[in-house]
C-alpha positions as CSV (number, residue, x, y, z in Angstrom):
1,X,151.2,-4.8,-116.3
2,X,150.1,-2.8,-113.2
3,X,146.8,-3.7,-111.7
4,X,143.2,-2.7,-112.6
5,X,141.8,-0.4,-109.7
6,X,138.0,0.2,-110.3
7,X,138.5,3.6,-109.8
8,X,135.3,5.1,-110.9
9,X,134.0,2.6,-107.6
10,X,136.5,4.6,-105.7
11,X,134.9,7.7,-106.5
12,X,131.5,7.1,-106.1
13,X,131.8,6.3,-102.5
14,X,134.1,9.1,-101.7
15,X,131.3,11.0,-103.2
16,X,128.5,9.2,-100.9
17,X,131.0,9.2,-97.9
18,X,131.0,13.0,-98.4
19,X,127.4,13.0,-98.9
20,X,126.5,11.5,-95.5
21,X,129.0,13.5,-93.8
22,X,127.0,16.5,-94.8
23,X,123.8,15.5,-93.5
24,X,125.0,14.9,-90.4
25,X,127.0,18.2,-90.6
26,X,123.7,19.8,-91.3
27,X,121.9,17.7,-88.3
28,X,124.6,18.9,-86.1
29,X,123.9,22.4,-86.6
30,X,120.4,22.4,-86.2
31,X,121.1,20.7,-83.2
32,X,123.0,22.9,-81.7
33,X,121.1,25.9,-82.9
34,X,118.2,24.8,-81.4
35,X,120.1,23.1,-78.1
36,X,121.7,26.5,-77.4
37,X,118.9,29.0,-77.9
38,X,116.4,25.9,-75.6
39,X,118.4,26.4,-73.0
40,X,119.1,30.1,-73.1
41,X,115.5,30.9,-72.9
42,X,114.2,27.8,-71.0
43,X,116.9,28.2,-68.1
44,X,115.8,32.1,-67.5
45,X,112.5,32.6,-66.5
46,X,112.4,36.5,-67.2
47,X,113.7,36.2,-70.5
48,X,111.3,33.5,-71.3
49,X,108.3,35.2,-69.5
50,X,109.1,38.5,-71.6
51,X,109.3,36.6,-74.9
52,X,106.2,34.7,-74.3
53,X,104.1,35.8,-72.2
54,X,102.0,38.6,-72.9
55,X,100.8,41.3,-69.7
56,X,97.9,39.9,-69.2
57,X,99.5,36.5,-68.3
58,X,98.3,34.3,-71.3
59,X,100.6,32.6,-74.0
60,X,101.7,36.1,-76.1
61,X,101.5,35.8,-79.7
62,X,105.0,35.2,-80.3
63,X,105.1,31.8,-78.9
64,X,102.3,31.0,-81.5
65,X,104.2,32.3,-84.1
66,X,107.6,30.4,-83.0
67,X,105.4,27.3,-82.3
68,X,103.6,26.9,-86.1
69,X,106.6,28.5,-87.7
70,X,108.8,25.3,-88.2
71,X,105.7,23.6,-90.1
72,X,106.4,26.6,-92.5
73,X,109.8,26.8,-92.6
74,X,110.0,22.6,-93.4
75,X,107.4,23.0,-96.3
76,X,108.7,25.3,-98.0
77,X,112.7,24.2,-97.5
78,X,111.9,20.5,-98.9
79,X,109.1,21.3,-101.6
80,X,110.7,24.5,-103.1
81,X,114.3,23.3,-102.6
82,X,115.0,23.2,-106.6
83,X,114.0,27.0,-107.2
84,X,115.9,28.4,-104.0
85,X,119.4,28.7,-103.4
86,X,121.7,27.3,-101.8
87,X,122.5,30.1,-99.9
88,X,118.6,30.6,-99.1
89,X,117.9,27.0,-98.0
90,X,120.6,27.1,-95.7
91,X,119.5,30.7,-94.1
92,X,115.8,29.3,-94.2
93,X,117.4,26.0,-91.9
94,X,118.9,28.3,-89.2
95,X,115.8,30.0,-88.7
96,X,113.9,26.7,-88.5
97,X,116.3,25.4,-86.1
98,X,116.0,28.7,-84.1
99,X,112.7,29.1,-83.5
100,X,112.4,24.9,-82.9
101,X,114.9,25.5,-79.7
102,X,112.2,28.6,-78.8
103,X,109.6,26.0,-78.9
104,X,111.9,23.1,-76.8
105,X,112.8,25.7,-74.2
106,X,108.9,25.0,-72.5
107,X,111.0,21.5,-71.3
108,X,113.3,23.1,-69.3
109,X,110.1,25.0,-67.4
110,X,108.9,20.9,-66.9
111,X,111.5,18.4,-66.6
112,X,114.6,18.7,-64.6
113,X,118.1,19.2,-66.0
114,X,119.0,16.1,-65.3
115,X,116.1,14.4,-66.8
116,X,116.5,16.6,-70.1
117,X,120.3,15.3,-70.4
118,X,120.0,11.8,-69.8
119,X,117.2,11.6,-72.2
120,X,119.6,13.4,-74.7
121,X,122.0,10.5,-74.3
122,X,119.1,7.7,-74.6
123,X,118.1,9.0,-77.2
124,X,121.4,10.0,-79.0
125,X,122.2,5.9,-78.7
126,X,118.5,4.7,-80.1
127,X,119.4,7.5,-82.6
128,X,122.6,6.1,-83.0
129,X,121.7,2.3,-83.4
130,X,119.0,2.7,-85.9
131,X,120.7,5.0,-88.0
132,X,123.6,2.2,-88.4
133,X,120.6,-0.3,-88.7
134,X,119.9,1.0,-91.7
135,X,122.3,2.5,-93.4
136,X,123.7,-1.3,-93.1
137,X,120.4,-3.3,-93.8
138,X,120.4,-5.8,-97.2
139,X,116.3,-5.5,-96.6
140,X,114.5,-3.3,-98.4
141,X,112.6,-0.7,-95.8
142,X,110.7,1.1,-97.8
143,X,107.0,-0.7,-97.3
144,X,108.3,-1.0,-93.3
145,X,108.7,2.9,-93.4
146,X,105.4,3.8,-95.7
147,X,103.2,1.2,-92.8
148,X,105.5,3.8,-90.0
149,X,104.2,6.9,-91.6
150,X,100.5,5.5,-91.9
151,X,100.8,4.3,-87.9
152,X,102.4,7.9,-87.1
153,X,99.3,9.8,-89.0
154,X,97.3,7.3,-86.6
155,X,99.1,8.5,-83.6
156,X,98.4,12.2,-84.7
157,X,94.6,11.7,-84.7
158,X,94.8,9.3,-81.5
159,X,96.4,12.3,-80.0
160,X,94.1,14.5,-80.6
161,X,91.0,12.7,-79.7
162,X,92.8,11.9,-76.5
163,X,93.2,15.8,-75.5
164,X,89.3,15.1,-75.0
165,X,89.1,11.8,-73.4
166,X,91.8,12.4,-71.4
167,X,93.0,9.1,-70.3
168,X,96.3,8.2,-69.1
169,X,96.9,4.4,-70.0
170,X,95.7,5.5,-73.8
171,X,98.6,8.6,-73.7
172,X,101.2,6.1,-72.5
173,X,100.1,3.2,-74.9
174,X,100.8,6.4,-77.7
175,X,104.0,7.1,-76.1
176,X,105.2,3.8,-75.9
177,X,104.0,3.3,-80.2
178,X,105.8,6.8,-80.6
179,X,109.1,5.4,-79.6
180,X,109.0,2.5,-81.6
181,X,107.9,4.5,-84.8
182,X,110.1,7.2,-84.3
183,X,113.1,4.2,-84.0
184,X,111.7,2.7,-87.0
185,X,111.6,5.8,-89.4
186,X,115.5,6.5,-88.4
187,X,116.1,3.3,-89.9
188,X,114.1,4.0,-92.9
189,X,115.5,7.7,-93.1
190,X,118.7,6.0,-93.6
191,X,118.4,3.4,-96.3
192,X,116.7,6.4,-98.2
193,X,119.7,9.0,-97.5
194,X,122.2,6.2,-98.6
195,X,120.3,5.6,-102.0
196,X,120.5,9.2,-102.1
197,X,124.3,8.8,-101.8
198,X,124.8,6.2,-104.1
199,X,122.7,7.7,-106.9
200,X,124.6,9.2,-109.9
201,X,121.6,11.1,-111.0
202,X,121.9,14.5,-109.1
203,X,124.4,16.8,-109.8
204,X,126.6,18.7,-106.9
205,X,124.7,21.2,-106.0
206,X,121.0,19.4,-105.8
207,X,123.3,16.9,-103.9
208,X,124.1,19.9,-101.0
209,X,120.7,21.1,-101.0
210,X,119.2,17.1,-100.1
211,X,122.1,16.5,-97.7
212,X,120.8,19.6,-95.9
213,X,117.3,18.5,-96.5
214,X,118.3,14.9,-95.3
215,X,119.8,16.5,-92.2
216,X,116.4,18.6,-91.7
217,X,114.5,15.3,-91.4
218,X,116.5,13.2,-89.3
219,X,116.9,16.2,-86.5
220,X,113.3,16.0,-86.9
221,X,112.8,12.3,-86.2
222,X,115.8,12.9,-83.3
223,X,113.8,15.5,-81.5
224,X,110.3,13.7,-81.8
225,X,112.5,10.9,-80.6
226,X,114.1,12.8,-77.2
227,X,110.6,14.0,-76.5
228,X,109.1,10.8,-76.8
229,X,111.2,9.4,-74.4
230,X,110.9,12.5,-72.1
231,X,107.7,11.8,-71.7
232,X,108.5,8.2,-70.9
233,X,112.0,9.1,-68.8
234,X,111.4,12.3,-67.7
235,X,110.8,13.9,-63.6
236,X,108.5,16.7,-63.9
237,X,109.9,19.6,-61.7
């Protein structure tokens, strides 16, 4: 008699192997969509001055448009995801990730090179950690990353008030918070992308369009991550 092989076991985490793969697949691209066209603009001041700044030396509409654009772009990608297709979604992504690396080209006009790519690295091993963190957790995250979302809409509005106040111990006190939230919701990401994984309920295709959705939001927390730390790591030129 040959041995029993659970093989339905096997196949369900080939399937969520392949479905984590993809999300970072899709975080990769974004990535370097947005790495590339950052430094392309942000390394040539002509080219950046001619895109954004309009002839009578003031931020040109473009940069507005480039700036509020992604907010657009995410909303509609992760709340109309089950009416578009595939092919949409993933045409909608590049052009998020496009016009984010517009946006993050302003860092190369403020921090040194050198600054920008050790902070990459920092941040790519936080990233790193806390992503295995909690894709390998036994504890339940999910009231840990709901408490993260109500302290990061607390940041916001401390942000905002603080444009007024203008005080520099109160930015770096919301700096320092930012990293350890940002941290914290890569870990929560994570657990939620691997129930994703491990669900039988979604079919192939709704499984493609969350892995790219999935990928959308951890390049998200990855960049708010780098430039939190920037801000903490970084030499202004």
């Amino acid at each position: 008699m040959q041995p029993y092989t659970d093989q339905s076991n096997s196949y369900d985490t080939t399937v969520a192997s392949h479905f984590i793969r993809s999300v970072y697949s899709y975080m990769f691209i974004a990535l370097s969509i947005s790495g590339v066209i950052a430094y392309a603009v942000g390394t040539n001041r002509s080219l950046f001055e001619s895109l954004f700044v309009s002839e009578t030396g003031k931020t040109s509409m473009l940069f507005y448009v480039v700036l509020f654009a992604p907010i657009v772009l995410a909303m509609v990608i992760q709340w109309g995801f089950q009416k578009l297709a595939m092919s949409t979604l993933l045409l909608l992504f590049i052009l998020y990730s496009a016009c984010m690396g517009s946006t993050l080209s302003v860092i190369f006009m403020a921090y040194s090179t050198h600054a920008i790519v050790f902070t990459f690295f920092v941040s790519s091993a936080a990233f790193g950690g806390m992503a295995i963190l909690g894709y390998t957790t036994k504890t339940d995250l999910t009231k840990f990353g709901s408490l993260l979302y109500m302290v990061l809409i607390g940041m916001i509005i401390g942000g905002i008030v603080n444009m007024f106040l203008g005080s520099g111990l109160f930015d770096l006190l919301i700096t320092l918070l930012g990293v350890f939230v940002f941290t914290g919701l890569i870990a929560y990401q994570m657990q939620q992308l691997k129930r994703v994984a491990q669900s039988n309920e979604f079919n192939a295709e709704t499984k493609n369009k969350l892995a790219l959705i999935g990928g959308m939001q951890l390049y998200i927390l990855f960049v708010n991550l780098f430039l939190t730390l920037l801000r903490l790591l970084g030499n202004r030129d």
